[in-house]
Backbone of each chain as nested JSON, in Angstrom:
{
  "chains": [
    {"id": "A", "residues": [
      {"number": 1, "name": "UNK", "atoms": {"N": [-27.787, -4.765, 2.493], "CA": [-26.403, -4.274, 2.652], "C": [-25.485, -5.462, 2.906]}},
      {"number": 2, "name": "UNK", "atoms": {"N": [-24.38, -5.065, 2.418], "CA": [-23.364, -6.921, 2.245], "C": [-22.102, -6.036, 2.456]}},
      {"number": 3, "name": "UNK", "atoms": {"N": [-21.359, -6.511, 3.072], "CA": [-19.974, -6.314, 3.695], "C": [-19.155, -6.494, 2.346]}},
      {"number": 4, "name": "UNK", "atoms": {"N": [-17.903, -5.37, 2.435], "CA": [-16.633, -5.434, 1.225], "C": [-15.679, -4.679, 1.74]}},
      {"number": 5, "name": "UNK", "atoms": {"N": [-14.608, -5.638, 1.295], "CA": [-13.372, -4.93, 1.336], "C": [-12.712, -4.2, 0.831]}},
      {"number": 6, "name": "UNK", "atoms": {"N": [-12.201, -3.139, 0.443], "CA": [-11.92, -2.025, -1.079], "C": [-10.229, -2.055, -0.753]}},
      {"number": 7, "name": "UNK", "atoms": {"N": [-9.677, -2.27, -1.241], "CA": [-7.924, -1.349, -0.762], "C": [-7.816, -0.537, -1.732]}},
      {"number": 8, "name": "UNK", "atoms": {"N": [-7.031, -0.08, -1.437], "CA": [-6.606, 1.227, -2.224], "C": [-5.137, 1.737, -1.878]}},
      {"number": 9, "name": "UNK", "atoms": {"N": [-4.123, 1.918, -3.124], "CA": [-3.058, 2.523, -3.464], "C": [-2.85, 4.006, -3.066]}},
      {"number": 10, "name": "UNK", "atoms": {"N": [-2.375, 4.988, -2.427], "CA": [-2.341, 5.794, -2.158], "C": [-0.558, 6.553, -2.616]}},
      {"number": 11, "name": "UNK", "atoms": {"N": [-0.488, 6.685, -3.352], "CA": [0.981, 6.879, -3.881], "C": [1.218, 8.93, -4.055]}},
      {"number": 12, "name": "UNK", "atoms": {"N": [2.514, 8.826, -3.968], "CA": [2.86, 10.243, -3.872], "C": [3.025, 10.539, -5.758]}},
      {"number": 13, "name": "UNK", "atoms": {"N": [2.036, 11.76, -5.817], "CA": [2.207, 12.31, -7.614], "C": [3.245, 11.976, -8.055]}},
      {"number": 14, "name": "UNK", "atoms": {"N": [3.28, 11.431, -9.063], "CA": [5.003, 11.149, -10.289], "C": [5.253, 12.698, -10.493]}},
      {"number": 15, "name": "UNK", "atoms": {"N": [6.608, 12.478, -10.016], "CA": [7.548, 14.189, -10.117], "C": [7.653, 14.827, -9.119]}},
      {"number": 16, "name": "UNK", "atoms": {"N": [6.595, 14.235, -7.956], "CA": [7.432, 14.897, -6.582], "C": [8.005, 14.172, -6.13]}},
      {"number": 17, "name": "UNK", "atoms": {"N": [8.629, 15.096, -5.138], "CA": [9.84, 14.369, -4.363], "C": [9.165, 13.802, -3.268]}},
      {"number": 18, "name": "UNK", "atoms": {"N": [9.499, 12.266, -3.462], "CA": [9.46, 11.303, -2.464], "C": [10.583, 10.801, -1.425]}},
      {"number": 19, "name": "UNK", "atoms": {"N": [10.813, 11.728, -0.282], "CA": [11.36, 11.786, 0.329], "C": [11.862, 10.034, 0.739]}},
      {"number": 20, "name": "UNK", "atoms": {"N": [10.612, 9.659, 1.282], "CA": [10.729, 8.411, 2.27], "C": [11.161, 7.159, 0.985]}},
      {"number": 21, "name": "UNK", "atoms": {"N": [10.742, 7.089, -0.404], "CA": [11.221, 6.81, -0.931], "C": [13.145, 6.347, -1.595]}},
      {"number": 22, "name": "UNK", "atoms": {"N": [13.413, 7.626, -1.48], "CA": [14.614, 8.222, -1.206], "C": [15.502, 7.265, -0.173]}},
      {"number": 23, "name": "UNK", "atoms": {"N": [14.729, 7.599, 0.799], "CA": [15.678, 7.331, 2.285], "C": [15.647, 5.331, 2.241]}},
      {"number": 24, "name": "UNK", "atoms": {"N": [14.386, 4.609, 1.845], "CA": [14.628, 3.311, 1.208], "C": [15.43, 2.516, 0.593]}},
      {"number": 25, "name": "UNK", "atoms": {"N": [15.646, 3.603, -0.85], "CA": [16.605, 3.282, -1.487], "C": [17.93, 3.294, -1.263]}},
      {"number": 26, "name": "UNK", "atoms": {"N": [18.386, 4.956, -0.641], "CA": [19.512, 4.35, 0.098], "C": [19.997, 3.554, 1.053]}},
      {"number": 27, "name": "UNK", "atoms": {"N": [18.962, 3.155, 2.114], "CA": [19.484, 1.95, 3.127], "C": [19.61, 0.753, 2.127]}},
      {"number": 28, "name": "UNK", "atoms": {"N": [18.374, 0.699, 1.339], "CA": [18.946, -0.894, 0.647], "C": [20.438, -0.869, -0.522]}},
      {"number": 29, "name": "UNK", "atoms": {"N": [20.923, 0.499, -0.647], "CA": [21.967, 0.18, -1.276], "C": [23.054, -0.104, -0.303]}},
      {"number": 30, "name": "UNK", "atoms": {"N": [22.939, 0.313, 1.176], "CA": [23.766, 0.658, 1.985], "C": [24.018, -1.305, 2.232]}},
      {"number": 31, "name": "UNK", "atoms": {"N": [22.57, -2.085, 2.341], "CA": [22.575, -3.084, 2.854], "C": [22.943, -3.743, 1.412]}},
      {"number": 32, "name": "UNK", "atoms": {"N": [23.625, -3.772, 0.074], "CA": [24.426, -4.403, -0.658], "C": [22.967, -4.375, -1.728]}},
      {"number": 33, "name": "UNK", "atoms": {"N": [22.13, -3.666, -2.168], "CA": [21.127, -4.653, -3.118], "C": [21.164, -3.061, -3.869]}},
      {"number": 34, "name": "UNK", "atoms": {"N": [22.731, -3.346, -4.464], "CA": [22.499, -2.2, -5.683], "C": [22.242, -2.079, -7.173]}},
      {"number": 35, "name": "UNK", "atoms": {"N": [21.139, -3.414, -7.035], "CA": [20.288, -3.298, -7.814], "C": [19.017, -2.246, -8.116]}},
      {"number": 36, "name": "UNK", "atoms": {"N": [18.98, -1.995, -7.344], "CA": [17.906, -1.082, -6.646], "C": [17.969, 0.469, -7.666]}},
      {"number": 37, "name": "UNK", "atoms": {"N": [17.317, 0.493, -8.457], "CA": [16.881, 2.092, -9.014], "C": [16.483, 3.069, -8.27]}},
      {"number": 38, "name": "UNK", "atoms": {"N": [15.415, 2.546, -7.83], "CA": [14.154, 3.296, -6.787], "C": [13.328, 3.285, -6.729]}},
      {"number": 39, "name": "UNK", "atoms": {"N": [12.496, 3.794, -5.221], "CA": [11.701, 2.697, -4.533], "C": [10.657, 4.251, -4.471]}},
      {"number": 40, "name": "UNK", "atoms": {"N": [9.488, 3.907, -4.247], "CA": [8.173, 4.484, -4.215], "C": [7.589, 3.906, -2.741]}},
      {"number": 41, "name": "UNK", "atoms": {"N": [6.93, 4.884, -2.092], "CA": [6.765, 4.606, -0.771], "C": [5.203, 5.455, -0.813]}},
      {"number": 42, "name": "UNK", "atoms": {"N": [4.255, 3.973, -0.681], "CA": [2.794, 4.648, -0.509], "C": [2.46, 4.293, 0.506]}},
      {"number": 43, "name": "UNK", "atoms": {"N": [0.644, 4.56, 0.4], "CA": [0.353, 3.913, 1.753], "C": [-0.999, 2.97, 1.179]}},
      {"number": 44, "name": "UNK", "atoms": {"N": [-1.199, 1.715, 1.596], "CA": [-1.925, 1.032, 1.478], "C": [-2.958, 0.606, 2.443]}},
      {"number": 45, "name": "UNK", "atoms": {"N": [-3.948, 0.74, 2.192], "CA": [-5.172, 1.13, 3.457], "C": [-6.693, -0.212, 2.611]}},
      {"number": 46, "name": "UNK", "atoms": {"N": [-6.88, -0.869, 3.354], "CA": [-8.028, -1.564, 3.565], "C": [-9.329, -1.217, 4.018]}},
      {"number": 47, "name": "UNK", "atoms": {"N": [-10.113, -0.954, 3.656], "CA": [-11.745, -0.576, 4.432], "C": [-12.717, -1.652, 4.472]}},
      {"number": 48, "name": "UNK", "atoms": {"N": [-13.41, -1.824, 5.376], "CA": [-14.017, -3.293, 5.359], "C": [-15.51, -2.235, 5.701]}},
      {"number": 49, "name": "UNK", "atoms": {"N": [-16.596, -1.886, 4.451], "CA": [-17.166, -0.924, 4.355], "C": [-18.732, -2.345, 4.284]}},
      {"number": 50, "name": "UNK", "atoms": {"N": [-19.784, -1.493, 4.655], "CA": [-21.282, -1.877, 4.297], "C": [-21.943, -1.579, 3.219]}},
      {"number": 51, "name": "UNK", "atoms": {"N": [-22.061, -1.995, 2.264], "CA": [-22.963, -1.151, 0.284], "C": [-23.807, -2.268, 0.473]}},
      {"number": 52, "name": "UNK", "atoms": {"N": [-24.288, -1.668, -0.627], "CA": [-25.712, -2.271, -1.791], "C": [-24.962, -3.685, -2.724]}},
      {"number": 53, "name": "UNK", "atoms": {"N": [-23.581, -3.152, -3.342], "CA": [-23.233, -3.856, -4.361], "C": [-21.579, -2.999, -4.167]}},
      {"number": 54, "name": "UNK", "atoms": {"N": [-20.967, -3.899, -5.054], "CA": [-19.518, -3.438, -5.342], "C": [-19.219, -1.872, -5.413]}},
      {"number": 55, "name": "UNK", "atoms": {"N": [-20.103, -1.886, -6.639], "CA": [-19.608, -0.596, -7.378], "C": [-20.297, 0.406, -6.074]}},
      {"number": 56, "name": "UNK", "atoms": {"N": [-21.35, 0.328, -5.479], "CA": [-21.728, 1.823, -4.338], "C": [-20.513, 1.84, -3.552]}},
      {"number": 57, "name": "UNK", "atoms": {"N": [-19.713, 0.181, -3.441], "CA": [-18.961, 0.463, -1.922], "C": [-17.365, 1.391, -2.389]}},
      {"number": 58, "name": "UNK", "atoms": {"N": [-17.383, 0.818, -4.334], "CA": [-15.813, 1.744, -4.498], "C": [-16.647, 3.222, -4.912]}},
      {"number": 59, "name": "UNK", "atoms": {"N": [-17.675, 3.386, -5.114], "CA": [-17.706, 4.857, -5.091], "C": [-18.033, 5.503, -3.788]}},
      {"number": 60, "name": "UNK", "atoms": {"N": [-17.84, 4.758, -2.331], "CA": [-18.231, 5.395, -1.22], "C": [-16.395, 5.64, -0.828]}},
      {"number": 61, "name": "UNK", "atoms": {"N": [-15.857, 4.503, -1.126], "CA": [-14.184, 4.753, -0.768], "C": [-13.415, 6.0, -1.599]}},
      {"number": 62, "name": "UNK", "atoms": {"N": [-14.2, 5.771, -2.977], "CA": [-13.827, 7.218, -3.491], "C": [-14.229, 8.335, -2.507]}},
      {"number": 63, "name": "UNK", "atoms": {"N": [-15.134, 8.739, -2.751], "CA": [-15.397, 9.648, -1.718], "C": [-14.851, 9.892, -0.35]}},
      {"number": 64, "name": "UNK", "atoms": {"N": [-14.241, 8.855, 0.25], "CA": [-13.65, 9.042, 1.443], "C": [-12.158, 9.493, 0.934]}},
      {"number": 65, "name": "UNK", "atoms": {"N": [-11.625, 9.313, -0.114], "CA": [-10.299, 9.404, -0.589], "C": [-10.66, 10.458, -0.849]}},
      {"number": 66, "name": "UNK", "atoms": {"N": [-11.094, 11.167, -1.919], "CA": [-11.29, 12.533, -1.705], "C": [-11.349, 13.817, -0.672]}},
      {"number": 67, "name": "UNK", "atoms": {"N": [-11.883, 13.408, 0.518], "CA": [-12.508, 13.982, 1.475], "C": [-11.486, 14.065, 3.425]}},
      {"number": 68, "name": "UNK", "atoms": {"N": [-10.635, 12.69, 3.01], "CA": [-9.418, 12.447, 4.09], "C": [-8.415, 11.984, 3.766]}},
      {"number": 69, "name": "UNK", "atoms": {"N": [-8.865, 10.855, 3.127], "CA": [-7.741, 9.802, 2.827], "C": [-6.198, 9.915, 2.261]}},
      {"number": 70, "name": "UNK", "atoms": {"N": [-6.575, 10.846, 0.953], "CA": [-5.837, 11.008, 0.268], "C": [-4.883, 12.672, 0.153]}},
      {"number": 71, "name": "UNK", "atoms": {"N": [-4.389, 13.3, 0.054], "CA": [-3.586, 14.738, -0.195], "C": [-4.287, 14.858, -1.394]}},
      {"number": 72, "name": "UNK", "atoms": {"N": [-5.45, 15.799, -1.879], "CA": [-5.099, 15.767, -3.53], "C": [-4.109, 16.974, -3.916]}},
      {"number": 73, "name": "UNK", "atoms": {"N": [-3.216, 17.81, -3.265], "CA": [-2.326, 18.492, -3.658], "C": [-1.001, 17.36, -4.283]}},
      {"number": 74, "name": "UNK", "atoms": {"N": [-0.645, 16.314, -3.373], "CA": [0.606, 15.794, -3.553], "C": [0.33, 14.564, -3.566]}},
      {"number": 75, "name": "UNK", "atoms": {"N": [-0.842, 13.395, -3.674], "CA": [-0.631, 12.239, -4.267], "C": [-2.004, 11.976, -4.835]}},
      {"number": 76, "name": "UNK", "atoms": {"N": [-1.709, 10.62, -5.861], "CA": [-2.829, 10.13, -6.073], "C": [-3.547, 8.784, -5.796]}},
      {"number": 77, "name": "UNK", "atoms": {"N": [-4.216, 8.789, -5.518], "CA": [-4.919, 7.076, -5.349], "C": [-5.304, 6.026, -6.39]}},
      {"number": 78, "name": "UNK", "atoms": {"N": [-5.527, 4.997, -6.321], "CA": [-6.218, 4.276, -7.022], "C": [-6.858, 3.047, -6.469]}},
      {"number": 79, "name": "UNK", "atoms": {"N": [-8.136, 2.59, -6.591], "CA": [-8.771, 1.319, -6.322], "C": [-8.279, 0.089, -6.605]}},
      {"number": 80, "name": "UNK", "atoms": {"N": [-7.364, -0.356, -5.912], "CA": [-6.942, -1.681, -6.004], "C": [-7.806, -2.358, -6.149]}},
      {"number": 81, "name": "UNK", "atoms": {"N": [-8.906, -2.852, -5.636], "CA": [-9.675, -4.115, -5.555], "C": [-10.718, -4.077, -4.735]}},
      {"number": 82, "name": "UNK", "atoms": {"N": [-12.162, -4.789, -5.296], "CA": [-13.392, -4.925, -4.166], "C": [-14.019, -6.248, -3.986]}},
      {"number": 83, "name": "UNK", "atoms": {"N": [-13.716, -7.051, -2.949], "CA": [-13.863, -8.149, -2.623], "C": [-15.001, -8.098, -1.744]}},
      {"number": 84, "name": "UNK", "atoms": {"N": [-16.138, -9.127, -1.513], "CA": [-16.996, -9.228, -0.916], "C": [-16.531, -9.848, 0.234]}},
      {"number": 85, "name": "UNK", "atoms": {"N": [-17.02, -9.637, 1.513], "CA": [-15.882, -10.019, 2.831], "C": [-17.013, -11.225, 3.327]}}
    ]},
    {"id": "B", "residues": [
      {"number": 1, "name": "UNK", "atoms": {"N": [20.217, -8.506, -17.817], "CA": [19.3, -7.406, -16.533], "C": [18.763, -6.805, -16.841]}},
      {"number": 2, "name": "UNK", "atoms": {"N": [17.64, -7.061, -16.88], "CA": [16.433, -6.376, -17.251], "C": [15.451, -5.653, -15.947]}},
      {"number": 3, "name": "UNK", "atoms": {"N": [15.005, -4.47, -16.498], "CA": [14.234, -3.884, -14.794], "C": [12.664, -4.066, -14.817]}},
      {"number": 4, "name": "UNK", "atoms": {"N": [12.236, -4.669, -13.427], "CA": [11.405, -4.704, -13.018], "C": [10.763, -3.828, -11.883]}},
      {"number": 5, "name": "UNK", "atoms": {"N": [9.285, -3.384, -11.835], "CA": [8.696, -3.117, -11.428], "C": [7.696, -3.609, -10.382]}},
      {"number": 6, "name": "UNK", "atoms": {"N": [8.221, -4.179, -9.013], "CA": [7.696, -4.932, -7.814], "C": [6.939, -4.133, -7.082]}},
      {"number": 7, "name": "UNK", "atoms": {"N": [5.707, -4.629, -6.872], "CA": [5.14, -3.989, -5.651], "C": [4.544, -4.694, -4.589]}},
      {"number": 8, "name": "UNK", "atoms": {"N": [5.06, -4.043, -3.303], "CA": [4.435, -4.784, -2.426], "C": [3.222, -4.6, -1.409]}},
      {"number": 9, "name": "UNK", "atoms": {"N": [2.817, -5.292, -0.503], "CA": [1.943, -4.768, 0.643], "C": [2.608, -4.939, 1.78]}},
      {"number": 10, "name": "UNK", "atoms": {"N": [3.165, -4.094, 2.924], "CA": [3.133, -4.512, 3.983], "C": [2.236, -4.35, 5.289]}},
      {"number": 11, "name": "UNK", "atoms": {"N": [1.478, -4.9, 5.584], "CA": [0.166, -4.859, 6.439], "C": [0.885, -5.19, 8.306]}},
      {"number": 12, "name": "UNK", "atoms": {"N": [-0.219, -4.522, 9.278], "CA": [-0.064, -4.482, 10.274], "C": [-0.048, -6.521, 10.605]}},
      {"number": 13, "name": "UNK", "atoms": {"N": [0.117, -7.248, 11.251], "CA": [-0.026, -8.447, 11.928], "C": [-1.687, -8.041, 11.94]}},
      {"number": 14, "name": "UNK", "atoms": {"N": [-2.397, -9.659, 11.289], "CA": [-3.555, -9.601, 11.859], "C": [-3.982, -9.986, 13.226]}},
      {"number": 15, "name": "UNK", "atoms": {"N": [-4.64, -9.285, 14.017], "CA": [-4.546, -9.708, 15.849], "C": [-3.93, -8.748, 16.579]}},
      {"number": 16, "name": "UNK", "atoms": {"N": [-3.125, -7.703, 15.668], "CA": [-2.335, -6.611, 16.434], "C": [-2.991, -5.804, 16.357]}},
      {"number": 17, "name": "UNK", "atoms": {"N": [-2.741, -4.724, 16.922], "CA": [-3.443, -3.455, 17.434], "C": [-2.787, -2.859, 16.019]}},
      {"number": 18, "name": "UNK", "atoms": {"N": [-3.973, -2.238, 15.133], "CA": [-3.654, -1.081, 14.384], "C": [-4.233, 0.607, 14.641]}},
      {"number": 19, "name": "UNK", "atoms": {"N": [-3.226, 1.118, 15.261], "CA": [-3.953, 2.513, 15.917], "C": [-4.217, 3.004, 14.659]}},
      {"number": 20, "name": "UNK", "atoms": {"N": [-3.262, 3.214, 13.805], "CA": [-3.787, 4.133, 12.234], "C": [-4.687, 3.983, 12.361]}},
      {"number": 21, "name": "UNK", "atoms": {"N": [-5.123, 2.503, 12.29], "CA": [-6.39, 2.007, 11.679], "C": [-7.58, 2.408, 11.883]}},
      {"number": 22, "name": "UNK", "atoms": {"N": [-7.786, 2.536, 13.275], "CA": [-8.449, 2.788, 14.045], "C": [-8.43, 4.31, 13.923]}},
      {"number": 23, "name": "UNK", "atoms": {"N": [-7.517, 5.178, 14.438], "CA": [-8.008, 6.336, 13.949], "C": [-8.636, 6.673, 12.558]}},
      {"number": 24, "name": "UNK", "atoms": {"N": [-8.35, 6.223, 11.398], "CA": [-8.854, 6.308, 10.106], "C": [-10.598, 6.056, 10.193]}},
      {"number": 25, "name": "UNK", "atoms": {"N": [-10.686, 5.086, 10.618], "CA": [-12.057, 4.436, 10.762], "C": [-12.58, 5.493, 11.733]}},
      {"number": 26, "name": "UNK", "atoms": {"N": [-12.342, 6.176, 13.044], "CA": [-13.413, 6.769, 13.457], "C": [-13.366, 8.21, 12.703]}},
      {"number": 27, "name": "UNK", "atoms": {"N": [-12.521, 9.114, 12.305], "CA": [-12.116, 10.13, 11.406], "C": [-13.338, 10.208, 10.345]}},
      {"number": 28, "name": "UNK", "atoms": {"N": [-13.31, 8.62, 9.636], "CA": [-14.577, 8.749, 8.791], "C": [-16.204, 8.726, 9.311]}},
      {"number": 29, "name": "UNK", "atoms": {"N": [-15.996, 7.97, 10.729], "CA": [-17.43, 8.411, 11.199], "C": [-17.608, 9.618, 11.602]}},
      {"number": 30, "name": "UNK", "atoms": {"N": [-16.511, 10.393, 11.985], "CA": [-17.072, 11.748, 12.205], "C": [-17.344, 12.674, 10.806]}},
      {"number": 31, "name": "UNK", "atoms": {"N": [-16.967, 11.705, 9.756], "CA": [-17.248, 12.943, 8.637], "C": [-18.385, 11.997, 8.046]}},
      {"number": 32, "name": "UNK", "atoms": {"N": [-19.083, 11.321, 8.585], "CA": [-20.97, 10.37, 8.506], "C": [-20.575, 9.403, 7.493]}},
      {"number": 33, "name": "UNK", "atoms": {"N": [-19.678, 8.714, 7.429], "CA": [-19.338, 7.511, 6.696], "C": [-19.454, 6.337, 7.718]}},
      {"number": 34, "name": "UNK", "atoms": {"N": [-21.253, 6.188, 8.452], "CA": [-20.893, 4.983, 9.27], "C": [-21.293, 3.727, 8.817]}},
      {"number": 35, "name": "UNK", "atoms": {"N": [-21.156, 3.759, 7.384], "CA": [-20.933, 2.208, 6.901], "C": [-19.769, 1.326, 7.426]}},
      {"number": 36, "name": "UNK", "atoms": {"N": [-18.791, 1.972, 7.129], "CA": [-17.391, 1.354, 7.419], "C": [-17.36, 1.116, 8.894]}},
      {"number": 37, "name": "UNK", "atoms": {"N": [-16.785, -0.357, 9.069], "CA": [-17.037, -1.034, 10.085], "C": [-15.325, -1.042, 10.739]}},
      {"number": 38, "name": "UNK", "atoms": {"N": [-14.194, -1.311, 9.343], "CA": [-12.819, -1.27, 10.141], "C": [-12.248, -0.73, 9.145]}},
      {"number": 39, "name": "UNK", "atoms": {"N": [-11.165, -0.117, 9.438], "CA": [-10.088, -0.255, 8.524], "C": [-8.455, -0.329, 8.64]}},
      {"number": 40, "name": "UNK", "atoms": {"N": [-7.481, -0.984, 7.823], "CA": [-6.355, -1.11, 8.551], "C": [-5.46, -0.51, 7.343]}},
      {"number": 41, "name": "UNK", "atoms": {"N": [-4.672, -0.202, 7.884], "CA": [-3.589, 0.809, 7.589], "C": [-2.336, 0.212, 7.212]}},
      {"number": 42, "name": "UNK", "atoms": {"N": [-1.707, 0.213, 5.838], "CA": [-0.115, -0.749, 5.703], "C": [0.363, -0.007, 4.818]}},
      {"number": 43, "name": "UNK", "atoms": {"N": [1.974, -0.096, 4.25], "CA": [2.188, 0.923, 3.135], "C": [2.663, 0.026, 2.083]}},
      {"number": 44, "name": "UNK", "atoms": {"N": [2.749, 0.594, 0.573], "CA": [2.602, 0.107, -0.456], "C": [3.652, 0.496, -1.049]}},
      {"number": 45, "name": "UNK", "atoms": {"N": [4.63, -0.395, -1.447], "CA": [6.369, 0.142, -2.023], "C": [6.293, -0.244, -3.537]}},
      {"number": 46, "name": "UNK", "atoms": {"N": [6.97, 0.411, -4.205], "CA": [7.169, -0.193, -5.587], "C": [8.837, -0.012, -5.422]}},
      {"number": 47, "name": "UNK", "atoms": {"N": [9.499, -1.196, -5.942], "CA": [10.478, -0.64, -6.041], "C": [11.017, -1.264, -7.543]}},
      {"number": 48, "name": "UNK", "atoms": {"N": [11.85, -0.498, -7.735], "CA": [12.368, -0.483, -9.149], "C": [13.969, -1.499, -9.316]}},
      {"number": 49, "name": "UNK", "atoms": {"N": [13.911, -2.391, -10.041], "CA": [15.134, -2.691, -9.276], "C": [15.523, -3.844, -10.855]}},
      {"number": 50, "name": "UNK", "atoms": {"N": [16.493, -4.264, -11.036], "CA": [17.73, -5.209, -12.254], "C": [17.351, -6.065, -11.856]}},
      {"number": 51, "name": "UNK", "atoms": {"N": [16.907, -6.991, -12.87], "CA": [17.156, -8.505, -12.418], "C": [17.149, -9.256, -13.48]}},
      {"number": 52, "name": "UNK", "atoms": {"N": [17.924, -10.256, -13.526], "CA": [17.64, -11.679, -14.906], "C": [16.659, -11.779, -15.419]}},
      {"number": 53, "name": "UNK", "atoms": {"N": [15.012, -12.206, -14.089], "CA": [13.848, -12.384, -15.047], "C": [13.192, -11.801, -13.558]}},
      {"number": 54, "name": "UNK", "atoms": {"N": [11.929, -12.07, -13.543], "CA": [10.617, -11.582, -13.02], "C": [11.134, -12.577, -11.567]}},
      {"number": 55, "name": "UNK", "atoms": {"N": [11.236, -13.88, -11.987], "CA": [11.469, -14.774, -10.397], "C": [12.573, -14.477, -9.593]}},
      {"number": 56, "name": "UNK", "atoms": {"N": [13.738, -13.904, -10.14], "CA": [14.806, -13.092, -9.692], "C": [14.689, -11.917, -9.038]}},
      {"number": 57, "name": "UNK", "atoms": {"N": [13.731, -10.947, -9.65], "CA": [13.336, -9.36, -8.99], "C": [12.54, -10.08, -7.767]}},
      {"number": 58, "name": "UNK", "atoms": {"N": [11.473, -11.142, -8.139], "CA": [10.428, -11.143, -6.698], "C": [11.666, -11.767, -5.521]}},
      {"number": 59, "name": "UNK", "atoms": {"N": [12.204, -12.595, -6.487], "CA": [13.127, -13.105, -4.789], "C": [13.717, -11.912, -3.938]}},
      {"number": 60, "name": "UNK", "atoms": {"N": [14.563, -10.971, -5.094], "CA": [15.526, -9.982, -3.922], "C": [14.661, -8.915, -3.697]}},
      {"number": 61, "name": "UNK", "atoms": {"N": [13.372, -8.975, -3.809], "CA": [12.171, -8.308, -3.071], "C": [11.881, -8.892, -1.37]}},
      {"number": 62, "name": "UNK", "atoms": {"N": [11.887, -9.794, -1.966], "CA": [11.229, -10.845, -0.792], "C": [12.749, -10.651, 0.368]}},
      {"number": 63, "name": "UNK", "atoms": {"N": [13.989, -10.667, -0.021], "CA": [15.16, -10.716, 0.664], "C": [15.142, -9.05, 1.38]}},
      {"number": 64, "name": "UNK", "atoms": {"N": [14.825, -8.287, 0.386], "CA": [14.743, -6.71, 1.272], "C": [13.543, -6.627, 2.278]}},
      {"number": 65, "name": "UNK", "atoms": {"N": [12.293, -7.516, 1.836], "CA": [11.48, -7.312, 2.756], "C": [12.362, -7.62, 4.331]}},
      {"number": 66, "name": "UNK", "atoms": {"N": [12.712, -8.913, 3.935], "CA": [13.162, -9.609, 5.525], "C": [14.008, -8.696, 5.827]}},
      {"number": 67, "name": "UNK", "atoms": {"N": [14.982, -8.33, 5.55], "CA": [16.212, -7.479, 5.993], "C": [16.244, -6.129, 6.189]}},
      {"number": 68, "name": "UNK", "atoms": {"N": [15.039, -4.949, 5.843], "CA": [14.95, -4.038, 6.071], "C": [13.537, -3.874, 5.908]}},
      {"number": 69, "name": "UNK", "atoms": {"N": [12.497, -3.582, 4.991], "CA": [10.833, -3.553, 4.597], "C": [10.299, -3.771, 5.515]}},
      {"number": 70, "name": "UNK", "atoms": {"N": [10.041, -4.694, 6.38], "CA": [9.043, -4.854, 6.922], "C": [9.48, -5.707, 8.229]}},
      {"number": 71, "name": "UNK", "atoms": {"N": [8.588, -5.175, 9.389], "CA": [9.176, -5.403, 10.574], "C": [8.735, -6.927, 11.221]}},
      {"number": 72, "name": "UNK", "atoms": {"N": [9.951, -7.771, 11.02], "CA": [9.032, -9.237, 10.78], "C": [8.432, -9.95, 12.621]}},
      {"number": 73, "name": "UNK", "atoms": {"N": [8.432, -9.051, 13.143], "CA": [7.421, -9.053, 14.873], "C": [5.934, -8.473, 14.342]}},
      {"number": 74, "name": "UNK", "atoms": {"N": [6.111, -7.601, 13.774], "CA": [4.163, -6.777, 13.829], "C": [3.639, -6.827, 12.27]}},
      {"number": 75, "name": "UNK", "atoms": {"N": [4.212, -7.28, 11.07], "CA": [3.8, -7.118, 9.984], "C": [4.531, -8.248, 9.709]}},
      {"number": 76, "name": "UNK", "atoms": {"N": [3.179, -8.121, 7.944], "CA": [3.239, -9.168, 7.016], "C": [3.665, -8.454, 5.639]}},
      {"number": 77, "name": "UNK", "atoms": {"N": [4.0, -9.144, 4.499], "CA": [3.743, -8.46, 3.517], "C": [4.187, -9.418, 2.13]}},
      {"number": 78, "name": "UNK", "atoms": {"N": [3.178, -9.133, 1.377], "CA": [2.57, -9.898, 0.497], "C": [3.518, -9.072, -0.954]}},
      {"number": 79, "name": "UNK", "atoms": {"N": [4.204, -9.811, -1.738], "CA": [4.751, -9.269, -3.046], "C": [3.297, -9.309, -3.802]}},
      {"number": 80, "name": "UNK", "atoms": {"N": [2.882, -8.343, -4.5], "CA": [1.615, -7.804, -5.095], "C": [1.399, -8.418, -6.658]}},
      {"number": 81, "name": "UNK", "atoms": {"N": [2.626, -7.599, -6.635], "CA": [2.513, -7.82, -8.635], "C": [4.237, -7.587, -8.608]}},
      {"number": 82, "name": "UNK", "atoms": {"N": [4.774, -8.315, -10.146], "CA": [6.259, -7.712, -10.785], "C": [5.777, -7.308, -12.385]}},
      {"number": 83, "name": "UNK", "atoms": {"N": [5.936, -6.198, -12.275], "CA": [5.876, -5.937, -13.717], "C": [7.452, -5.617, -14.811]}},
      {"number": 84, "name": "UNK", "atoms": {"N": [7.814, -6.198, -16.039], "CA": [8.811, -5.195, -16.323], "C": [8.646, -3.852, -16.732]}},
      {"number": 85, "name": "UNK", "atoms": {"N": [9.66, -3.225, -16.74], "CA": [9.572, -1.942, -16.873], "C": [9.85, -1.385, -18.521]}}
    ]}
  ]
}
């Protein structure tokens, strides 16, 4: 067993309303950067997990995303990256 | 002006207390995931935003981080990727 790090993207479904998103965008227009279209507001989470190999440790983070991590009514995830720690 | 697609990480200070974190991590030992040793908790922005080129969007990324994004006492945060849109 060998130590890894997995992160993972946790973003709200395209087409719902992203509230906190929302509320981003308008402070940064408020603070002059009306450049700004709009902003997406996830959550980004690190696990520093124990596997066999890479691939057991992103299919054990899957599984935890499934099971807590993630809403599957209102967002979706994705595997950023698995680094050996 | 062309639009880009920035995303960032903003992570707890490493050395600081991450309660998320910590709750996340024991949450999964109670549901028998006791591989996982830590995990830390940060959120993940995309924001959408005009700019000249790609080094232009990351700068007034980097300028919203300081000025509103991210709380520069307890967090860090890393520009991820710029994609155009």
């Amino acid at each position: 067993m060998k130590s890894f790090h997995v992160s993972v993207h946790i973003v709200p479904r395209k087409g719902l309303l992203d509230p906190q998103g929302k509320a981003v965008a308008d402070a940064l227009h408020t603070l002059g950067f009306h450049a700004v279209a709009d902003v997406h507001v996830g959550r980004h989470l690190i696990i520093e997990t124990a596997a066999a190999d890479a691939a057991a440790a992103e299919a054990a983070v899957r599984d935890m995303c499934g099971r807590l991590l993630a809403n599957p009514v209102t967002e979706d995830f994705e595997i950023a990256g698995v680094s050996a720690a």
